[in-house]
C-alpha positions in Angstrom: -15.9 97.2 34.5 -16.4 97.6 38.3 -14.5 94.6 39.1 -11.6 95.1 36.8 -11.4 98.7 39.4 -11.3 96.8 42.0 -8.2 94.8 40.6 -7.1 97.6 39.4 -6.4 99.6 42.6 -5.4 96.3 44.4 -2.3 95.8 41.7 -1.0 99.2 42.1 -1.6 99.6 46.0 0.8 96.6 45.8 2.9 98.2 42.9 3.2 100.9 44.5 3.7 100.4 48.4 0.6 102.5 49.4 -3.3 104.0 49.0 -2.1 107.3 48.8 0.8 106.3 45.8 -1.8 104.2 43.5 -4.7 106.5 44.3 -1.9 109.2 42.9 -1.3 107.4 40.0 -4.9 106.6 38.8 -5.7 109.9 40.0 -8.5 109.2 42.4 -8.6 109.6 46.3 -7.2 107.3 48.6 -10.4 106.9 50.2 -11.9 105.7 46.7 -9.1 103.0 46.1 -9.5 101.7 50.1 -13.1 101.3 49.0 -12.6 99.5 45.8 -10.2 97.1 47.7 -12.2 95.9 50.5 -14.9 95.5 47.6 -12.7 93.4 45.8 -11.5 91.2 49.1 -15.6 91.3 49.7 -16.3 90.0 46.2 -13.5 87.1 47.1 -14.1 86.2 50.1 -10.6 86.7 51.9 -8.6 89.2 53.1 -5.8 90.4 50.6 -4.0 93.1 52.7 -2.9 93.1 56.6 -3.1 97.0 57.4 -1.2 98.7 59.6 -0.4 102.2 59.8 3.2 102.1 59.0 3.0 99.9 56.1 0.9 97.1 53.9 1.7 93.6 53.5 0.3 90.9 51.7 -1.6 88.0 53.0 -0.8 84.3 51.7 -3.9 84.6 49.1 -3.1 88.4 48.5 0.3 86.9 47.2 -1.3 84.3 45.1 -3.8 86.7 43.9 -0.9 89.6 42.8 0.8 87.7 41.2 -1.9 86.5 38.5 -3.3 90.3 38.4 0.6 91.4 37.7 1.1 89.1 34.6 -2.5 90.6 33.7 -1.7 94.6 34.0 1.9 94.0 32.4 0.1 92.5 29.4 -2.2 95.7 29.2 0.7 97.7 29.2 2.9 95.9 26.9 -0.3 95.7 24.4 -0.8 99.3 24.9 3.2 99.3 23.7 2.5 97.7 20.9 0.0 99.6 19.4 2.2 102.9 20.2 5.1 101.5 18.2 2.7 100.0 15.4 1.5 103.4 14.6 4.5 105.1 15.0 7.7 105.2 12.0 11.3 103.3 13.1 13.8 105.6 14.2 17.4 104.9 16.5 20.0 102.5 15.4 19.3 99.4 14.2 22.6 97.0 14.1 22.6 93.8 11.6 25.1 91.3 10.9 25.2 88.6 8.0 27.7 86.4 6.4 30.3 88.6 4.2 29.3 87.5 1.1 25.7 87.2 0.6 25.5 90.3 3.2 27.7 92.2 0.7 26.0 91.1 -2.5 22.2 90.8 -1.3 21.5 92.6 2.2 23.5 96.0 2.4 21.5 97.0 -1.2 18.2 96.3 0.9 19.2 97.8 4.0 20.3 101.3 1.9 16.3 100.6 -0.1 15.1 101.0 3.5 17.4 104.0 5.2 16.1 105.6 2.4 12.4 104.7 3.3 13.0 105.5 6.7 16.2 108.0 7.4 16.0 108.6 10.8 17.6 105.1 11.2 21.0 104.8 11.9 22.8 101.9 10.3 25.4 99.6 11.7 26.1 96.6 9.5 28.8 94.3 10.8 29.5 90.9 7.6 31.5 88.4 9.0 31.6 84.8 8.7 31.7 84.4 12.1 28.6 83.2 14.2 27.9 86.1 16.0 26.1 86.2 19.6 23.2 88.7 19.1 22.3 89.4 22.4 26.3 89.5 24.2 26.9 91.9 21.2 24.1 94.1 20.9 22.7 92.9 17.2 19.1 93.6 16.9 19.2 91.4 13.6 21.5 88.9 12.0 20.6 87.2 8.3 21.8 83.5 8.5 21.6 80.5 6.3 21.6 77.0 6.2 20.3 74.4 8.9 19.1 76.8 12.1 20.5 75.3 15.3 18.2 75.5 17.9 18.4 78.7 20.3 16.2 81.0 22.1 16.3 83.3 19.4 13.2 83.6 17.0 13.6 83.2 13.2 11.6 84.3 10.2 12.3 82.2 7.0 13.2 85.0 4.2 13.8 82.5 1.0 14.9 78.5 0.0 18.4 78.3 -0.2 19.6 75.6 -2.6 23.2 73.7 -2.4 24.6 72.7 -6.2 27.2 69.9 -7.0 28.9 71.8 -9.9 32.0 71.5 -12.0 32.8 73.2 -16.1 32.8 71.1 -19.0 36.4 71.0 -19.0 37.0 69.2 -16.6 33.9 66.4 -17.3 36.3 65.9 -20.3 38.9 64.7 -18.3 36.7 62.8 -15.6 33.4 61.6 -16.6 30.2 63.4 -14.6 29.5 61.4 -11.0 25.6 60.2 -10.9 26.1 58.5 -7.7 27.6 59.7 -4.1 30.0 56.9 -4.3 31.5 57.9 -7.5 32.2 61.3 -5.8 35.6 59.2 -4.2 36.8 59.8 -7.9 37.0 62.9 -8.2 39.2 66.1 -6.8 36.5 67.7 -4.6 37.0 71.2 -3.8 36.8 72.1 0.0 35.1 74.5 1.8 34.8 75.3 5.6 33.5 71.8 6.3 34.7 68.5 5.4 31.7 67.5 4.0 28.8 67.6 1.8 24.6 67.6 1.6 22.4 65.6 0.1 18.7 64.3 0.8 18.8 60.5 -0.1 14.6 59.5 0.2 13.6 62.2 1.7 16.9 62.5 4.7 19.4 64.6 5.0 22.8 62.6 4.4 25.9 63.8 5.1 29.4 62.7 2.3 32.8 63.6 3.8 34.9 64.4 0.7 38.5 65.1 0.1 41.0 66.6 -2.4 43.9 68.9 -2.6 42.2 72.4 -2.6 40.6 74.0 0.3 39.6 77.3 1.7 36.9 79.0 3.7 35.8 81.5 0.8 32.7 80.7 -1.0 34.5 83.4 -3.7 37.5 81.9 -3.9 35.8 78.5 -3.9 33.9 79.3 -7.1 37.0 80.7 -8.9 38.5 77.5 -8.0 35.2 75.4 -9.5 35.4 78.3 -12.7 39.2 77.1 -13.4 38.4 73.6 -13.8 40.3 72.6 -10.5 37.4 69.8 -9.2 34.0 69.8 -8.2 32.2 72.3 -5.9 29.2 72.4 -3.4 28.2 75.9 -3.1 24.9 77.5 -2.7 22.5 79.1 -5.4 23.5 82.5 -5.3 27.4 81.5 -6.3 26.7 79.4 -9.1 22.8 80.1 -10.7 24.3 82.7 -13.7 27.1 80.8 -14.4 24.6 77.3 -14.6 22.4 79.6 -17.1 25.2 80.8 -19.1 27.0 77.1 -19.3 30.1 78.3 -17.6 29.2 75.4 -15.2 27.3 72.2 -15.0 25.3 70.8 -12.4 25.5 67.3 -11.3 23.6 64.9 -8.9 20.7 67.2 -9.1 18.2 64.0 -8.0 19.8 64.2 -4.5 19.9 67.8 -4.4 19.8 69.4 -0.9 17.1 71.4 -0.4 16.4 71.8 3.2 18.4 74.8 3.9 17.2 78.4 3.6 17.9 82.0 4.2 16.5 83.1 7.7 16.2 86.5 9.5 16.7 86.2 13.5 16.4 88.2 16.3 16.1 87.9 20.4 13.0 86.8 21.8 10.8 90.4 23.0 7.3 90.6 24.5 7.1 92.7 21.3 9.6 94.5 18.7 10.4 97.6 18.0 9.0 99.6 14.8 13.0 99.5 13.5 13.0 96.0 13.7 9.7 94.5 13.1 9.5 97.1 9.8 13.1 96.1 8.8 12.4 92.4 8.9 9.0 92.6 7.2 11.0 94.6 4.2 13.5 91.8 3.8 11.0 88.9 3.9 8.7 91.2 0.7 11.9 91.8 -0.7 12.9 87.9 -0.5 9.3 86.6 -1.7 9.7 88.7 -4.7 
């Protein structure tokens, strides 16, 4: 415990520009924290400190030395952080964003579950299909799916997300059901915001640019489209799973299914999160599991 004194009183002195400034902050004399640094430089073998009477400065080993002790204390303090917000309830304003859809249907009904948990959070959802920058506009949060790109942000996988090849019975009876990726040149494929479909053929993702003479970028209107016989959709499970169960629409190509997509929860990389945000992303992911 001596030592880490000594280490102590060096880091602030530095900090701090002077004895009489660190040995005012950990509340000792001045004469106590001179001691404990010539200790210190003692225990080390070199000078840390030129001294002067006007002012401190660092010697070339002092410099190396600070700057490992620095990283050191600023871990303390952000641990110490930590532990104050991990005992403490989220409060302030917690801003989210998610796709329109799936944000409408899925997250805002989780979000009011936990203002009502916790209502001294203020709420600002934002859904928009847009790719939103979190940190240039100030999102603590954003609920994203598919394939992540790769960023700086951090991202905590919530749920599988499945994409479906689906079409009614109606119109099978006018073309017969594709069980091939080739076959899919047959048929009037209805078009989304990309000009192209997913599948995992052995194991790889494989990417089938399809065509036809219906498109939009509205999963909604997509599916009304798919519902009214019009051609064949891909959309994902949450479009399309109750009107699979109740027959409304068929599933084809099922062996090359894509699979690897998912719903994700992502934030900007901290040294540690705040209680808002670390509690609201935990809720979502016990929400999601169940």
């Amino acid at each position: 415990m001596q030592r880490w004194d000594r280490i102590e009183a060096f880091s602030e002195v530095v900090r701090l520009g002077s004895f009489s400034a660190a040995a005012r902050h950990l509340r000792v004399s001045a004469s106590h924290v001179s001691r404990l640094v010539a200790q210190l430089e003692n225990q080390l073998g070199t000078q840390l400190l030129f001294r002067t009477t006007r002012r401190l400065r660092l010697t070339d080993a002092g410099t190396i030395y600070y700057e490992y002790c620095r990283h050191v204390f600023e871990g303390f303090r952000e641990a110490e952080a930590a532990i104050n917000d991990l005992q403490s309830s989220p409060q302030g304003v917690l801003k989210l964003t998610s796709a329109t859809t799936f944000g409408e249907r899925y997250i805002a009904p989780l979000v009011n579950d936990f203002q009502r948990l916790h209502p001294q959070v203020e709420v600002r959802m934002h859904f928009t299909n847009r790719q939103v920058d979190l940190i240039d506009e100030g999102f603590d949060v954003a609920v994203r799916m598919g394939v992540l790109k790769d960023s700086s942000l951090i991202a905590r996988r919530l749920c599988e997300r499945r994409e479906y090849v689906v079409g009614t019975r109606e119109y099978f009876a006018q073309v017969p059901r594709p069980h091939s990726l080739a076959e899919l040149s047959s048929h009037q494929c209805l078009v989304g915001t990309r000009d192209y479909w997913l599948f995992e053929v052995d194991g790889q993702r494989r990417e089938v640019r399809v065509n036809g003479r219906w498109q939009a970028n509205s999963g909604p209107a997509l599916l009304d489209a798919a519902l009214k016989g019009l051609g064949l959709a891909q959309l994902p499970d949450y479009y399309v799973e109750e009107h699979l169960a109740s027959g409304r629409l068929v599933s084809v190509l099922d062996n090359v299914q894509f699979t690897g997509t998912a719903v994700w929860a992502v934030y900007p990389r901290h040294r540690h999160l705040s209680p808002k945000i670390r509690q609201f992303i935990d809720f979502l992911s016990d929400n999601f599991s169940r």
